[in-house]
Backbone and ligand atoms as CSV (ligand in chain L), in Angstrom:
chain,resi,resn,atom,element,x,y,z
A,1,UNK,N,N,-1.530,-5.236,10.692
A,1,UNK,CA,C,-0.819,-4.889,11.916
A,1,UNK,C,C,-0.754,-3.367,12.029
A,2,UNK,N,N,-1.020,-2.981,13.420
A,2,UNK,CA,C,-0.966,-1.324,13.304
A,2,UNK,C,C,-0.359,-1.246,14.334
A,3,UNK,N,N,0.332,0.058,13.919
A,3,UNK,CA,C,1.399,0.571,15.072
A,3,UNK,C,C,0.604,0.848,16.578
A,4,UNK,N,N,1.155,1.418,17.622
A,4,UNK,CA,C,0.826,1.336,18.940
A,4,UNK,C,C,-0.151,2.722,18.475
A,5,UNK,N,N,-0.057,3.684,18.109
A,5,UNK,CA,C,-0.564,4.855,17.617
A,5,UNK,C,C,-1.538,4.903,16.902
A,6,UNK,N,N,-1.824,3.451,16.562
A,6,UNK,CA,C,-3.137,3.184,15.404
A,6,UNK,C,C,-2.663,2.979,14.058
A,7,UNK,N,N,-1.680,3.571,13.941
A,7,UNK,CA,C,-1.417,3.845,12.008
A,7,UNK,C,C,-1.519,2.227,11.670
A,8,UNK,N,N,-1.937,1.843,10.447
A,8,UNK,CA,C,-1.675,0.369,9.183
A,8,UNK,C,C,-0.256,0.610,9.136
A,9,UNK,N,N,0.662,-0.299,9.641
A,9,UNK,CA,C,2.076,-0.390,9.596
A,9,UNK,C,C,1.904,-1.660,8.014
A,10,UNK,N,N,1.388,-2.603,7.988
A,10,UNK,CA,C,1.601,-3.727,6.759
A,10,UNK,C,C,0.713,-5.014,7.452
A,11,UNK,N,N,0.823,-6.185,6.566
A,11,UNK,CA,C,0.113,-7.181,6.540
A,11,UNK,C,C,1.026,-8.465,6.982
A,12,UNK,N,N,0.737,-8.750,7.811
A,12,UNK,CA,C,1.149,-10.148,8.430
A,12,UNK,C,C,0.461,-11.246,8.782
A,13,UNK,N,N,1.108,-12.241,8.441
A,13,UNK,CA,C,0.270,-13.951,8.185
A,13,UNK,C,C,-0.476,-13.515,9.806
A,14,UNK,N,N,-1.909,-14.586,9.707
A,14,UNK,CA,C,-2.552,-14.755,11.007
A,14,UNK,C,C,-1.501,-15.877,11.878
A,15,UNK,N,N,-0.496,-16.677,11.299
A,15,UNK,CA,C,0.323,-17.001,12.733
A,15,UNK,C,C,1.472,-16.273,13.065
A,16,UNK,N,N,1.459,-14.942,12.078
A,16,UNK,CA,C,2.455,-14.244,12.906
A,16,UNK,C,C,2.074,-13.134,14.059
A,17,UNK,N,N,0.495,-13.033,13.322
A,17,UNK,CA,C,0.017,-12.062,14.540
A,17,UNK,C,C,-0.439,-12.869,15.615
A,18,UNK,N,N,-0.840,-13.701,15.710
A,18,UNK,CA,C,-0.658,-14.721,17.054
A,18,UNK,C,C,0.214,-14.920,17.975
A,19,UNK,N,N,1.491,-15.122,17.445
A,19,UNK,CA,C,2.491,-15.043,18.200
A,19,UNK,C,C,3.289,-13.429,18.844
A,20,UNK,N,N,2.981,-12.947,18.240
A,20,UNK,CA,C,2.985,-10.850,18.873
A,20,UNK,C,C,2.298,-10.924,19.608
A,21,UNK,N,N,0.633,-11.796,19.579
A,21,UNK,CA,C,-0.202,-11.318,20.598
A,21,UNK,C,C,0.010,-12.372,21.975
A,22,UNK,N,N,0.609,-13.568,21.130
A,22,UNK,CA,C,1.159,-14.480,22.669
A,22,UNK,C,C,2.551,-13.818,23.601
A,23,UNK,N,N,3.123,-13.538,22.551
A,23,UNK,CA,C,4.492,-12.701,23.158
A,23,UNK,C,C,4.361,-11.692,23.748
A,24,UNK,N,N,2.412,-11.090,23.641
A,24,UNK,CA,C,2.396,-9.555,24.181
A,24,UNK,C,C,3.466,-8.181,23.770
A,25,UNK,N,N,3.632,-8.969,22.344
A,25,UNK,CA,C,4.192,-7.799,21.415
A,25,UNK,C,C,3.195,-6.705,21.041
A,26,UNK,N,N,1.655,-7.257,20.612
A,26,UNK,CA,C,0.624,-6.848,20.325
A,26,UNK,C,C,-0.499,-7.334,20.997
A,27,UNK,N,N,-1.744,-6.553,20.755
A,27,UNK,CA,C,-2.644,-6.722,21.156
A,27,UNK,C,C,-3.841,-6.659,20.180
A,28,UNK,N,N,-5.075,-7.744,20.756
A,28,UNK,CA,C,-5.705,-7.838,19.961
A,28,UNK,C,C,-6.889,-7.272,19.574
A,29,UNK,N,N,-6.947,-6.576,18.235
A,29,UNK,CA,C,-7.806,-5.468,18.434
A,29,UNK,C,C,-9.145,-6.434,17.481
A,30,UNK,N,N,-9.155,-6.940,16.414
A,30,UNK,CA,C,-10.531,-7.357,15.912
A,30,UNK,C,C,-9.669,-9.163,15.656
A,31,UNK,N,N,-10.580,-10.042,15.818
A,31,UNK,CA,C,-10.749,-11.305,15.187
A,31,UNK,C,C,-11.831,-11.765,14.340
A,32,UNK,N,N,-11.600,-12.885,13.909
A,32,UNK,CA,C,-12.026,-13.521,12.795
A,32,UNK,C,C,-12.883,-14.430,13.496
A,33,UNK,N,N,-13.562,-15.239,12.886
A,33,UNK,CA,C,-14.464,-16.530,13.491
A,33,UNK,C,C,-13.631,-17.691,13.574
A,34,UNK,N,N,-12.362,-17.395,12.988
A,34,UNK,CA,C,-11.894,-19.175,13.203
A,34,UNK,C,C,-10.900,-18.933,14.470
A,35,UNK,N,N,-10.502,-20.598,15.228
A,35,UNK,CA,C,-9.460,-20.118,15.898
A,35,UNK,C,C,-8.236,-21.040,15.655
A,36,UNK,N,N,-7.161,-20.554,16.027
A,36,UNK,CA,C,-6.102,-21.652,16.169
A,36,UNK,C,C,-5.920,-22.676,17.594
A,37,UNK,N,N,-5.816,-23.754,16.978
A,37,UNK,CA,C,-5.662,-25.118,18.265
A,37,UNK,C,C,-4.539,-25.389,18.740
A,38,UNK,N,N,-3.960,-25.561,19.731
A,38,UNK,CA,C,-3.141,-26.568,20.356
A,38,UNK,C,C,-3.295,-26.992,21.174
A,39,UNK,N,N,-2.299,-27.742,21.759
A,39,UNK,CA,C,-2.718,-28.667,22.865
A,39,UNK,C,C,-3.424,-28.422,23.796
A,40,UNK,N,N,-2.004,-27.025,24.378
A,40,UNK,CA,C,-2.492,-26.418,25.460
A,40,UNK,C,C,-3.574,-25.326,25.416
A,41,UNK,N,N,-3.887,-24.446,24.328
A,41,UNK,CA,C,-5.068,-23.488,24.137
A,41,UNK,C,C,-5.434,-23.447,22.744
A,42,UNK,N,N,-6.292,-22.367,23.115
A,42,UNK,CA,C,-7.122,-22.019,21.822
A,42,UNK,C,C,-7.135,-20.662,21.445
A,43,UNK,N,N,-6.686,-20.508,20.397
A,43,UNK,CA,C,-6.632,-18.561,20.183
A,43,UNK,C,C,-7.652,-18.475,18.750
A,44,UNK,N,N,-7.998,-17.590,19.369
A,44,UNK,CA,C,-9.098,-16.847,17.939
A,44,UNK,C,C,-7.976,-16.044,17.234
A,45,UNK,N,N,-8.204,-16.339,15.603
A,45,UNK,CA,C,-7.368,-15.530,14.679
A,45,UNK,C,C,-7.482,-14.185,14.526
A,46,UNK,N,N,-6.361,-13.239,14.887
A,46,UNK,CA,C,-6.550,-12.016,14.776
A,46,UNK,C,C,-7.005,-11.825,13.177
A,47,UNK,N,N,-7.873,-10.136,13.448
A,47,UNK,CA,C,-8.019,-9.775,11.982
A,47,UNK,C,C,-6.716,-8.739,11.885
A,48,UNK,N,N,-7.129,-7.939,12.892
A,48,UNK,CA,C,-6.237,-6.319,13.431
A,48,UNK,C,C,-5.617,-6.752,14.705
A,49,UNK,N,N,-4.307,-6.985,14.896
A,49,UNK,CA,C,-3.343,-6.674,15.671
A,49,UNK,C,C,-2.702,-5.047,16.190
A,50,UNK,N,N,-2.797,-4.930,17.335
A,50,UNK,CA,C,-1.895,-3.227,17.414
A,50,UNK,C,C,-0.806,-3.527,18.420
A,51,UNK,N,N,0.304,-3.408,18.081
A,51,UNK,CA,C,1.607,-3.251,18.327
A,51,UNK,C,C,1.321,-2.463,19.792
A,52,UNK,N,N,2.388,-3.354,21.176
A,52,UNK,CA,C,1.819,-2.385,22.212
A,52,UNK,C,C,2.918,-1.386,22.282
A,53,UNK,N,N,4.521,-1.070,21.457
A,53,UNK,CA,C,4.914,-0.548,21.591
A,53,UNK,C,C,4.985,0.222,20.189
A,54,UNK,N,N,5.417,1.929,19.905
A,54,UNK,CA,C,5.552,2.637,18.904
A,54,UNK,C,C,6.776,1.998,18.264
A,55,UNK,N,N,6.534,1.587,16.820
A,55,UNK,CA,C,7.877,1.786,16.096
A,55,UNK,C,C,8.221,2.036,15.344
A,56,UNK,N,N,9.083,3.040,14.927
A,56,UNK,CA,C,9.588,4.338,14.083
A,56,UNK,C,C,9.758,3.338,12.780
A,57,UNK,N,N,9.135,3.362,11.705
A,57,UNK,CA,C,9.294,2.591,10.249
A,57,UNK,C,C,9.345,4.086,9.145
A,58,UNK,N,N,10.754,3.677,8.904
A,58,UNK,CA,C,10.865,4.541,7.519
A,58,UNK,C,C,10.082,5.030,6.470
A,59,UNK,N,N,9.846,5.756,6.050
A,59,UNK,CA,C,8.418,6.157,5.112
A,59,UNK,C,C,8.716,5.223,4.070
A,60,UNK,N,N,9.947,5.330,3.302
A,60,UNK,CA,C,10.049,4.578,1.898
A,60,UNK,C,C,9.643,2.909,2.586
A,61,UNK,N,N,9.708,2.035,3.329
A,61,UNK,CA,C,9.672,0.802,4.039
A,61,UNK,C,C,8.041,0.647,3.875
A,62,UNK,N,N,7.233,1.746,4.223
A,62,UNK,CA,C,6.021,1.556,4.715
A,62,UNK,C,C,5.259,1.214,3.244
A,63,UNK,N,N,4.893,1.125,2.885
A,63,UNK,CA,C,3.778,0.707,1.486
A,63,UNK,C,C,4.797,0.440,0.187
A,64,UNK,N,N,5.368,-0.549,-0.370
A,64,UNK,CA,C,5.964,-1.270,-1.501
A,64,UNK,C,C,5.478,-1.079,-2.052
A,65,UNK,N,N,6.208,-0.551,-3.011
A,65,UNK,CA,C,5.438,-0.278,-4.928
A,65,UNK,C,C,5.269,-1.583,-5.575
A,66,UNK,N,N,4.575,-1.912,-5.636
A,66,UNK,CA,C,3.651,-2.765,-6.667
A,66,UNK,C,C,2.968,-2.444,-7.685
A,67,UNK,N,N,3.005,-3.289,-8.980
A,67,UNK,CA,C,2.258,-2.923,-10.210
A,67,UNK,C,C,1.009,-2.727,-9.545
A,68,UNK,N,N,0.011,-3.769,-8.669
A,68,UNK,CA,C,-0.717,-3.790,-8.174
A,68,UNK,C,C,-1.373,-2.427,-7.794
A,69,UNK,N,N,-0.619,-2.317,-6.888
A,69,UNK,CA,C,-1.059,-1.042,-5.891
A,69,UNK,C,C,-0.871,0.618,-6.804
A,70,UNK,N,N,-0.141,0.235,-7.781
A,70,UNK,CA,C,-0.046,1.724,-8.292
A,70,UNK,C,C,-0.940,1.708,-9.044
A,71,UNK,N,N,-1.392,0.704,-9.962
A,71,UNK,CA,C,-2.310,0.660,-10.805
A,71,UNK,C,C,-3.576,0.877,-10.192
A,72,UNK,N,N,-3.485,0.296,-8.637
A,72,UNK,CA,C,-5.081,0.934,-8.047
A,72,UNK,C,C,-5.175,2.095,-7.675
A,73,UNK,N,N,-3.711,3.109,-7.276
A,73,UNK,CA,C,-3.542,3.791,-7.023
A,73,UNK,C,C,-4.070,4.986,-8.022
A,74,UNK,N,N,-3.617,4.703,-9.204
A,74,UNK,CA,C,-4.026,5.815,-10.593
A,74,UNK,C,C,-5.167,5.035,-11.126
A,75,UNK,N,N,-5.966,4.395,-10.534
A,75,UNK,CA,C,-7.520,3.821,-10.645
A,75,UNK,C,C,-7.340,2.864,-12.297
A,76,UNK,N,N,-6.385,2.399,-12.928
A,76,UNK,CA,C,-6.001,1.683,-13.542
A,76,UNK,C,C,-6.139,2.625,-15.042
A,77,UNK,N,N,-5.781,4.265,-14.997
A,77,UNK,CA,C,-6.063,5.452,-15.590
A,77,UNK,C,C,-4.303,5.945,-16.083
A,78,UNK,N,N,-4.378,6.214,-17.880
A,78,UNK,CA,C,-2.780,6.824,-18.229
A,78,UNK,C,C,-3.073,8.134,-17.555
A,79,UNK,N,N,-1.880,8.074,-16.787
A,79,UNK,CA,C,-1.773,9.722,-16.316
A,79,UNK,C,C,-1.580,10.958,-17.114
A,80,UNK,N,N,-1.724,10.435,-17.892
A,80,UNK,CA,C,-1.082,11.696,-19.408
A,80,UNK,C,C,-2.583,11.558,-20.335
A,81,UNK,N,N,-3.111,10.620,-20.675
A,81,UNK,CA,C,-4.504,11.096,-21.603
A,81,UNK,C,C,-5.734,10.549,-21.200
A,82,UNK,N,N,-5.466,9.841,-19.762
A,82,UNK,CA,C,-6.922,9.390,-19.183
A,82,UNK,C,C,-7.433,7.868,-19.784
A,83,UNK,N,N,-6.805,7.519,-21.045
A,83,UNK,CA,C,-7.424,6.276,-21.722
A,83,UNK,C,C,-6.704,4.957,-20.650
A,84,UNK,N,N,-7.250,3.786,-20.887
A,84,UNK,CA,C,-6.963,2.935,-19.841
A,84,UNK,C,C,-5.850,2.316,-20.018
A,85,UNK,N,N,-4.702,2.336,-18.640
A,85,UNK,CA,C,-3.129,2.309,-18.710
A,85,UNK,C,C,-3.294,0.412,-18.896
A,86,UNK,N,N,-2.145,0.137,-19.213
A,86,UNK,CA,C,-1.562,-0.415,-19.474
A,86,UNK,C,C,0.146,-1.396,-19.180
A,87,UNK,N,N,0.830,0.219,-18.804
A,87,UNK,CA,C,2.063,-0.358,-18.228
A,87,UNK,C,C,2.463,1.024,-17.221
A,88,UNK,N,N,3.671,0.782,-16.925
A,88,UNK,CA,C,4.195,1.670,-16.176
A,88,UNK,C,C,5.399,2.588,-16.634
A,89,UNK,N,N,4.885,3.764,-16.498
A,89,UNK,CA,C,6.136,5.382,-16.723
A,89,UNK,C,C,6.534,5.770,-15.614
A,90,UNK,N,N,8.098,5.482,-15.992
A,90,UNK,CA,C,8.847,6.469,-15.195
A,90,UNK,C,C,8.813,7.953,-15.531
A,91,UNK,N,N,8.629,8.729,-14.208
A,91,UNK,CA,C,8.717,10.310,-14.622
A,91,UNK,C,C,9.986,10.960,-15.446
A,92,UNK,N,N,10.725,10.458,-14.390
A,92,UNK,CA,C,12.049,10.694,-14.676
A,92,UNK,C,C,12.731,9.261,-15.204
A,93,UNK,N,N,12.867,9.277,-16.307
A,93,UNK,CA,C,13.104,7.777,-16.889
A,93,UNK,C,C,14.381,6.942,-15.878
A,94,UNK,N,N,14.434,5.900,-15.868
A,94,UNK,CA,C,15.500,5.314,-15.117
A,94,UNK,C,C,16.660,5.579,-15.911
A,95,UNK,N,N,16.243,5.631,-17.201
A,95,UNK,CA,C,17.427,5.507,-18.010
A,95,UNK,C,C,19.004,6.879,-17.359
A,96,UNK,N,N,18.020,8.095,-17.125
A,96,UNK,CA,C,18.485,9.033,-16.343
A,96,UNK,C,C,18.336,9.415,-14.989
A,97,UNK,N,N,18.984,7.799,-14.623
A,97,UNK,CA,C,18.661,7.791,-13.075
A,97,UNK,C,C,17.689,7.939,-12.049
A,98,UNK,N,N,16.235,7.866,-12.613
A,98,UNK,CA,C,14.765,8.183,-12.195
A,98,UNK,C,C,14.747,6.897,-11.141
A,99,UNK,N,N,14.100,7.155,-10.072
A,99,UNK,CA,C,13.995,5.744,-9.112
A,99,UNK,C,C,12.617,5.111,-9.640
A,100,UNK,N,N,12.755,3.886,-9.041
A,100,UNK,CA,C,11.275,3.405,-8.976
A,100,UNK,C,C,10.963,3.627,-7.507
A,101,UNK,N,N,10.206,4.625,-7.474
A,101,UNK,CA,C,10.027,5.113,-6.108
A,101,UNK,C,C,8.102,5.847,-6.435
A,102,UNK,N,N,7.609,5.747,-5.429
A,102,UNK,CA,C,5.794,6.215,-5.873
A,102,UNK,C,C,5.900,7.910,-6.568
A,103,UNK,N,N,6.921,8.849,-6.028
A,103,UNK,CA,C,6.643,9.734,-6.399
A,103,UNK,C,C,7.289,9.739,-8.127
A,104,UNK,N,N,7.989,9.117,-8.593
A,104,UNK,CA,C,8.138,9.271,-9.987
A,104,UNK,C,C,7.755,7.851,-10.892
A,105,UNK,N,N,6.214,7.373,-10.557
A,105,UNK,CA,C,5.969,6.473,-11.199
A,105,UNK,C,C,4.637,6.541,-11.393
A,106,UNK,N,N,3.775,6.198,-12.758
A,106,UNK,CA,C,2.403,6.644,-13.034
A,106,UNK,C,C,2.096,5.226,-13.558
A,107,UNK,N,N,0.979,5.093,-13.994
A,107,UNK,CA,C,0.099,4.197,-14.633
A,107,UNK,C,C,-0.228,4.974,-16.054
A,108,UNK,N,N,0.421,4.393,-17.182
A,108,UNK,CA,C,-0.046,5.047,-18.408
A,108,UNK,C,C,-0.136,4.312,-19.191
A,109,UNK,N,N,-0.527,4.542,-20.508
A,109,UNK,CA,C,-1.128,3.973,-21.906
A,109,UNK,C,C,-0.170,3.702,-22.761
A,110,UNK,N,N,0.213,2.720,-23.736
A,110,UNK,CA,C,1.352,2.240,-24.545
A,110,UNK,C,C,1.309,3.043,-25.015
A,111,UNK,N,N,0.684,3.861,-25.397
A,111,UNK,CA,C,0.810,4.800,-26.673
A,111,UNK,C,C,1.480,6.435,-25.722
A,112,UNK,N,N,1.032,6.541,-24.677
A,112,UNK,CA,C,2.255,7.509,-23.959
A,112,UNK,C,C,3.381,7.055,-23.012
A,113,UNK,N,N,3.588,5.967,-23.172
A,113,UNK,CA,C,4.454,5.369,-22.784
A,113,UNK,C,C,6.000,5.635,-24.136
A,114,UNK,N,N,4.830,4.635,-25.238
A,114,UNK,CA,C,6.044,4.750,-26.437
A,114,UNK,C,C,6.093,6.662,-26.812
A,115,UNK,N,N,5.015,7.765,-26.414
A,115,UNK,CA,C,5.607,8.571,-27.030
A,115,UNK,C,C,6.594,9.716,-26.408
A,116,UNK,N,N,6.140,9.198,-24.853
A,116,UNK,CA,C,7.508,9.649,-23.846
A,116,UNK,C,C,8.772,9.284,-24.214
A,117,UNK,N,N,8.833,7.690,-24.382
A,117,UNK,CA,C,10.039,7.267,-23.952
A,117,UNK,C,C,11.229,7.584,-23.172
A,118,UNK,N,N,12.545,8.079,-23.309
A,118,UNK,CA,C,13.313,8.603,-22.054
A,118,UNK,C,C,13.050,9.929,-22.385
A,119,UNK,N,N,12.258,10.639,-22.677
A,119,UNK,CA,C,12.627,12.176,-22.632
A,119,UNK,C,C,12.401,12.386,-21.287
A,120,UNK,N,N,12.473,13.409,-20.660
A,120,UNK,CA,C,11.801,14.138,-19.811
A,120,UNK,C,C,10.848,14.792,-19.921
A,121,UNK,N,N,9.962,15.331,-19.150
A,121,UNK,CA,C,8.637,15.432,-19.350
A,121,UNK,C,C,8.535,17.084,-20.041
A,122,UNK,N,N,9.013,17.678,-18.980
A,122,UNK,CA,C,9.824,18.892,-19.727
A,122,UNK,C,C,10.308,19.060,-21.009
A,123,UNK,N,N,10.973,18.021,-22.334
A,123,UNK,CA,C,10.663,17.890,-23.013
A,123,UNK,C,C,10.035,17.799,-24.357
A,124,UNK,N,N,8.553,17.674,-23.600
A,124,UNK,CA,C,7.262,16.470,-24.480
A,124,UNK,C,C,6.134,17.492,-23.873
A,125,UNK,N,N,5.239,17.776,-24.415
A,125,UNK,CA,C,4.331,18.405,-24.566
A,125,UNK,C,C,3.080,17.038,-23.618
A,126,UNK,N,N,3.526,16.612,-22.989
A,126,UNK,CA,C,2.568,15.492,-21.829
A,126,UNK,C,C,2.779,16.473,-20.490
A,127,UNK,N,N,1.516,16.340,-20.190
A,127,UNK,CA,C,1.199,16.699,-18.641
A,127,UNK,C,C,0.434,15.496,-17.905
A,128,UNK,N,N,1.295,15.641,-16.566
A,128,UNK,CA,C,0.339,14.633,-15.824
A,128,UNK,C,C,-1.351,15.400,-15.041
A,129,UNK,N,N,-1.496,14.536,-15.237
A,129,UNK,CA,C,-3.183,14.603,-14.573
A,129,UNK,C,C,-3.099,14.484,-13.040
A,130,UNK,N,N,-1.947,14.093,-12.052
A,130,UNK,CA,C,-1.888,14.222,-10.841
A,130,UNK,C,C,-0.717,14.395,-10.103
A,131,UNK,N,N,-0.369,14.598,-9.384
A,131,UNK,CA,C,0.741,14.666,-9.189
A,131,UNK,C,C,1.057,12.915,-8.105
A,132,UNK,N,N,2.068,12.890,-8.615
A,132,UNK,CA,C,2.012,11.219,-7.598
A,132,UNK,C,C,2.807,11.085,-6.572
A,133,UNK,N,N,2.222,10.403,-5.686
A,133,UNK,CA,C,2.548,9.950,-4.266
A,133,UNK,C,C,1.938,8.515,-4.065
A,134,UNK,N,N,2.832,7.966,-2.607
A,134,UNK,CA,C,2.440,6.452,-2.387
A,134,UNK,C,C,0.843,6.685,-1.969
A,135,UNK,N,N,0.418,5.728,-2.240
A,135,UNK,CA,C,-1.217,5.686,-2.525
A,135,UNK,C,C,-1.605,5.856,-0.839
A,136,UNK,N,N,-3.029,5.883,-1.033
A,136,UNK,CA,C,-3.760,6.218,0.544
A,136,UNK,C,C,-4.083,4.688,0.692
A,137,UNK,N,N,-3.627,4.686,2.329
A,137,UNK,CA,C,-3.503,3.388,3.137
A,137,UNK,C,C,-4.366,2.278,2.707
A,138,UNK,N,N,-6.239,2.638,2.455
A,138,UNK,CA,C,-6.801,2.192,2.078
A,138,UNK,C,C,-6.809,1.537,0.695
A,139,UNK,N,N,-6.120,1.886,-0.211
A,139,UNK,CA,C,-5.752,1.812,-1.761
A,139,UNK,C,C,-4.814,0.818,-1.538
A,140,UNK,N,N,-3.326,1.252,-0.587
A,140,UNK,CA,C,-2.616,-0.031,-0.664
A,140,UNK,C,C,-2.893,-1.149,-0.080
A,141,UNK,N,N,-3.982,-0.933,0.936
A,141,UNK,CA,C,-4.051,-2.638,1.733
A,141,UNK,C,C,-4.739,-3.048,0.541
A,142,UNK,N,N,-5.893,-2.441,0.315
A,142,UNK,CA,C,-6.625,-3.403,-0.642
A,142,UNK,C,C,-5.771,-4.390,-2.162
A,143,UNK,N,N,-5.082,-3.443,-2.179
A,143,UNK,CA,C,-4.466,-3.998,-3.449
A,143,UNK,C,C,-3.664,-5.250,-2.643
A,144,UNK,N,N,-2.686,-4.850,-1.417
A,144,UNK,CA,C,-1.554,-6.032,-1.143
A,144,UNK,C,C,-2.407,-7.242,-0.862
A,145,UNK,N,N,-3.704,-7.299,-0.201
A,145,UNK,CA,C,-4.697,-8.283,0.041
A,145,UNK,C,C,-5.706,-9.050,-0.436
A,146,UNK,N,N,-5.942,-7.927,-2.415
A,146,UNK,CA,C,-6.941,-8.622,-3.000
A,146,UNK,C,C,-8.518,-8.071,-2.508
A,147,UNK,N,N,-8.976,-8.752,-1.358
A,147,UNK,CA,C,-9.965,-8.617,-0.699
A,147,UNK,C,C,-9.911,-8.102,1.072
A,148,UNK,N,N,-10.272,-6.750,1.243
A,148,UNK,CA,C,-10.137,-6.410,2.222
A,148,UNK,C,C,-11.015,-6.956,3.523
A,149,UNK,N,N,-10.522,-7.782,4.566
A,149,UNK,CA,C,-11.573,-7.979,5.669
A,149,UNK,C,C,-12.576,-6.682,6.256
A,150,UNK,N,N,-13.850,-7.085,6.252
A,150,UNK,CA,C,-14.452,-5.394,6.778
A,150,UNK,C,C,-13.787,-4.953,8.097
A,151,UNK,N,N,-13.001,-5.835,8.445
A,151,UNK,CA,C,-13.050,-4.810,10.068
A,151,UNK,C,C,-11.768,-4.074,10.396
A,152,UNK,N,N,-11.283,-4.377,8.550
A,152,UNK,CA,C,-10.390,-3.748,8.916
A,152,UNK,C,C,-10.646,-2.399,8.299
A,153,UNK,N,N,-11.421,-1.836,7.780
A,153,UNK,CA,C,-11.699,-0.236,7.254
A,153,UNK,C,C,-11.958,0.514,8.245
A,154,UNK,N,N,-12.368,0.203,8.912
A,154,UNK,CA,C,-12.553,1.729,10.209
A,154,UNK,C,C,-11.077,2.214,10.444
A,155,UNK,N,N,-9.951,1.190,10.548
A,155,UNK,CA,C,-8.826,1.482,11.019
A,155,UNK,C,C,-8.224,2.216,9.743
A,156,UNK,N,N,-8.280,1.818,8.585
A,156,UNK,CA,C,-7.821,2.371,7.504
A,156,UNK,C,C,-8.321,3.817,7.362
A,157,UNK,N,N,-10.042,4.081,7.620
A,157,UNK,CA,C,-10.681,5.501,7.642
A,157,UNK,C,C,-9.889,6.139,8.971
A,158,UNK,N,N,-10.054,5.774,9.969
A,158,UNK,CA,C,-9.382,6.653,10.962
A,158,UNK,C,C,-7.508,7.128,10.453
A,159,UNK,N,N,-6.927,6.471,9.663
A,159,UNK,CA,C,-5.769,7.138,9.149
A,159,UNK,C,C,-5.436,7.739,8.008
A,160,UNK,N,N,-6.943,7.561,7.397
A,160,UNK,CA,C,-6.661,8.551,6.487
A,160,UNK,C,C,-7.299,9.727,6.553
A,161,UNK,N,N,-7.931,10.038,8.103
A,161,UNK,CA,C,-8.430,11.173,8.514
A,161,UNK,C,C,-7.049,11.871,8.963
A,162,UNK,N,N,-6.381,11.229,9.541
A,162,UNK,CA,C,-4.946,12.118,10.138
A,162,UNK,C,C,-4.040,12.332,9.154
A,163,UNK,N,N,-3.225,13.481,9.206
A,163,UNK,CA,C,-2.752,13.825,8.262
A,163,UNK,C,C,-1.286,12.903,7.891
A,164,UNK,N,N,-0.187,12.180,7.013
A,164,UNK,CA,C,0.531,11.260,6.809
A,164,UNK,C,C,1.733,11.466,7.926
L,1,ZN,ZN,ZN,-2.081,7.618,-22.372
């Protein structure tokens, strides 16, 4: 589903984008080959829905942290020695009130996991390898979906040409 503006707002069942596009909440921008039946008609399953009106969605709302998505996010890479992660570090440990929020959460290796533990990074002689943020649009659909439909990447490339 994308906002009236184009942006990937999130992923919604094909009978919920049906009914946006019967309600003329949305409009239909790509379909699928199958359609839905009833009595009275026949609708082809949206792939890409676009919202005909703008609506203001909170940044933290927009892309859910998922093991999933962060792990595709840091390419399934410890942010601290590059060897292949394993679990998840808090920057700022929760223990000292650190959120689980994208900017203080990495993909790292048990072995810098156990040798962080709650310190702070400041600390520990660990540097991260990136600095972190919620992943690029393309990174999170794929992950929330598994398998991305092709028609939906043009829409994903056109927003990650504009700046967030
Ligand atoms: Zn590591």
């Amino acid at each position: 589903m994308l906002n009236a503006t184009y942006e990937p707002l999130s992923v919604v069942s094909s009978r919920r984008a049906v009914i946006l596009v019967l309600e003329q909440k949305a409009l239909l921008e790509t379909a699928t080959d199958r359609v839905f039946r009833s009595e009275r008609m026949t609708v082809k399953e949206p792939s890409v829905v676009r919202l005909t009106r703008y609506v203001r969605m909170p940044q933290t709302h927009r892309r859910n942290l998922s093991r999933r998505a962060l792990f595709a996010r840091d390419d399934h890479t410890c942010q601290y020695c590059g060897k292949v992660a394993d679990s998840i570090d808090h920057i700022m440990p929760r223990s000292r009130g650190g959120l689980h929020v994208w900017e203080n959460v990495v993909a790292a290796c048990r072995r810098c996991n156990m040798l962080k533990r709650d310190r702070l990074l400041s600390d520990t002689t660990m540097k991260l390898r990136s600095t972190p943020g919620p992943p690029r649009p393309s990174v999170w659909f794929r992950a929330a979906v598994g398998r991305m439909p092709d028609d939906w990447i043009p829409y994903l490339e056109m927003a990650e040409r504009r700046p967030a």
